[in-house]
N, C-alpha and C positions, 0 to 999 in steps of 0.2 A: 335474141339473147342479149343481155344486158353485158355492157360494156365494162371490166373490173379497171377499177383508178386507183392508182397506187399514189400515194402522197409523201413525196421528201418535203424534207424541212430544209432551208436554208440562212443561215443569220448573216446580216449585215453586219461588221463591226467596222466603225471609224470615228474621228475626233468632229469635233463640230466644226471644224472648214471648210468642207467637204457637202456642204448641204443640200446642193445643185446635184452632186454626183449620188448623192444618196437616193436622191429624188426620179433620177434618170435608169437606176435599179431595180427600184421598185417600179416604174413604168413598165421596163421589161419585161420583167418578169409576169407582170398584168398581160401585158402583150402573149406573150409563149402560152401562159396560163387560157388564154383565147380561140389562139392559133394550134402550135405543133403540140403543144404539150397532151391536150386530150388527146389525139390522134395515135399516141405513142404509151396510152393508156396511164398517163402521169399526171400529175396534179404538182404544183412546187405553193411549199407555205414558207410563205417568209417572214421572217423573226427580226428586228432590228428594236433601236433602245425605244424611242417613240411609241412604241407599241406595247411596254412592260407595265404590268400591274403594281399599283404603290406598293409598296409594305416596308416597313421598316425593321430593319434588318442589325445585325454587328457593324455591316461597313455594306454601303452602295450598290458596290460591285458585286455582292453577292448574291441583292437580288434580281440583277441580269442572270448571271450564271444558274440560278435557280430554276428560268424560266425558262433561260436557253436549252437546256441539255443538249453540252453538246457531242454528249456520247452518241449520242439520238439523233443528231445533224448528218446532212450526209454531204450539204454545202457549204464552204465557210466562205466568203467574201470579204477583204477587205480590202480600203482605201484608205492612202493617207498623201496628205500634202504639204504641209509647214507644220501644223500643230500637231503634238504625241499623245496630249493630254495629261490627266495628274494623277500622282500617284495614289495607288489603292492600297496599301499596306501588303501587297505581295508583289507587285510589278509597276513600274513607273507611271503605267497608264494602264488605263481598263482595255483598251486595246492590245497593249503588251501583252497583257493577264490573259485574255479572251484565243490572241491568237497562241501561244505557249501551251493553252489546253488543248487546245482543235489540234497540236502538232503531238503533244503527248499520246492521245485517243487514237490520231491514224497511225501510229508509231506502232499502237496497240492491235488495233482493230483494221485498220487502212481506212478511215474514216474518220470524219469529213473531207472531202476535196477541199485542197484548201488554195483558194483563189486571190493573190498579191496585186494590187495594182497601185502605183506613185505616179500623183500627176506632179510634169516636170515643166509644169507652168511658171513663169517669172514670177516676183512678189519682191516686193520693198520691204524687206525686215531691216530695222534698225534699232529697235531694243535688245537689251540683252537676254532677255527671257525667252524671245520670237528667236533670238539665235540659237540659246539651247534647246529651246523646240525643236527647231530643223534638225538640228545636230542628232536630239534622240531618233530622229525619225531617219536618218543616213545610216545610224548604228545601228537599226533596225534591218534595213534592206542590209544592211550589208551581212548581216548575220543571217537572214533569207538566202541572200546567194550561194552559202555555203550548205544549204538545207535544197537546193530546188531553183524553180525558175522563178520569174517575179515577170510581171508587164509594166511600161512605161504608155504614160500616155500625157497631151497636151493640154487640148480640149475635151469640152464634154461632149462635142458631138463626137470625136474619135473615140470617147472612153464608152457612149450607145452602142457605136458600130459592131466595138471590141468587143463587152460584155454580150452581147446578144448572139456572135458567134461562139463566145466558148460556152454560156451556157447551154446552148441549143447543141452543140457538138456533145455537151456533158449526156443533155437528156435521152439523145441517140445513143451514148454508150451505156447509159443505164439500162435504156431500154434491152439493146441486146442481150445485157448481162441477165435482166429475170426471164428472157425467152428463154435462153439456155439453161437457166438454172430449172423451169419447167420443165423443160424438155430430160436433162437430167434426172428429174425427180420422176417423171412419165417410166422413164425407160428402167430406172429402178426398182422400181413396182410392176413391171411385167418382168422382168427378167429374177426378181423375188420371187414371184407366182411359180416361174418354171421350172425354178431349183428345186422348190418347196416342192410341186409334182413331182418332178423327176425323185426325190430323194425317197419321196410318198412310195415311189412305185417300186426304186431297187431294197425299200428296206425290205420288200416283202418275200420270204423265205420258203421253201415248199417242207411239209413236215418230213421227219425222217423217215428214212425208208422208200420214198417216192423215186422214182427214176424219170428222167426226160424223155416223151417218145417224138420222134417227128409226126409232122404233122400229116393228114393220109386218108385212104380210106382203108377200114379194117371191119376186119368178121366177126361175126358175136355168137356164142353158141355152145353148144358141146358136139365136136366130130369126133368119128372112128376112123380107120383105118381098113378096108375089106381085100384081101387078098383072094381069087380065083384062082383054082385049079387050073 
């Protein structure tokens, strides 16, 4: 019998500092997709901007969001490290924007997982623009932490190690989630079956007049009765 593969979607969102850690993502997740992921009956599609179809649009960002749905996500990821990005006429950065919807939807729905990571790597900023970069991206986390947790990381080999455990932790609890959802839906459907019998069986009424006899052996016939002298 053929093996059923379920397919989540996952999006990257980050600024373009980060290009190494985007990179190290998507290897991942190629990895998992290799390894555990078949084995757990899962498939993971990953979504990120490099990968979006041209069109032109009102504004940019919308044709990410267009492509992302991320109603339809069930992973959100995002990194960020010095840079926020720029504004999109709804949010300071297309990542502000991206991750505010993904928070909306699971708010709604409990969907997308929605996955923080700050690398808390050194960096020489000395313009004032690289300043209020950082600066959005602090007022970011910080407004995270009162939403959830967030991960801290240095390098990118910690940010491999990191990402590959929690996705792989994710895929495991996905997976349990549709056994049991199966398994619910199984038991459903027999225990539907035997209400529907059983209901089948007590509606049935004996017409009137009928009386109940035990059950027996009995005599069929016509007797008399003969009295002797």
């Amino acid at each position: 019998m053929a093996r059923t593969i379920t397919e989540i979607q996952a999006f990257l969102a980050s600024p373009s500092d980060v290009t190494e850690e985007r990179k190290i993502v998507s290897d991942v997740i190629a990895e998992l997709n290799r390894t555990i992921a078949p084995d757990l009956g899962l498939l993971i599609r990953l979504i990120r901007w490099e990968d979006m179809i041209p069109s032109i649009e009102r504004r940019a960002q919308q044709v990410v969001l267009e492509q992302v749905e991320l109603d339809n996500t069930d992973l959100f990821i995002g990194i960020l490290w010095n840079r926020f990005g720029s504004p999109t006429g709804h949010a300071d950065s297309g990542t502000e924007e991206e991750f505010k919807l993904a928070y909306e939807s699971w708010l709604q729905h409990r969907k997308p997982r929605i996955m923080m990571y700050f690398c808390q790597r050194s960096s020489n900023l000395v313009k004032i623009d690289e300043l209020e970069q950082k600066l959005r991206v602090l007022k970011l986390r910080e407004e995270i932490s009162t939403k959830g947790i967030f991960h801290e990381f240095n390098t990118p080999q910690e940010l491999e190690a990191t990402i590959r455990n929690h996705i792989t932790r994710h895929l495991l609890n996905l997976s349990e989630l549709f056994k049991d959802r199966m398994t619910q839906s199984s038991g459903m459907g027999s225990n539907a079956t035997n209400e529907k019998n059983h209901n089948s069986n007590s509606s049935i009424k004996p017409p009137e007049g009928m009386i109940k006899i035990q059950a027996g052996e009995f005599l069929s016939g016509s007797w008399s009765v003969v009295s002797s002298s």
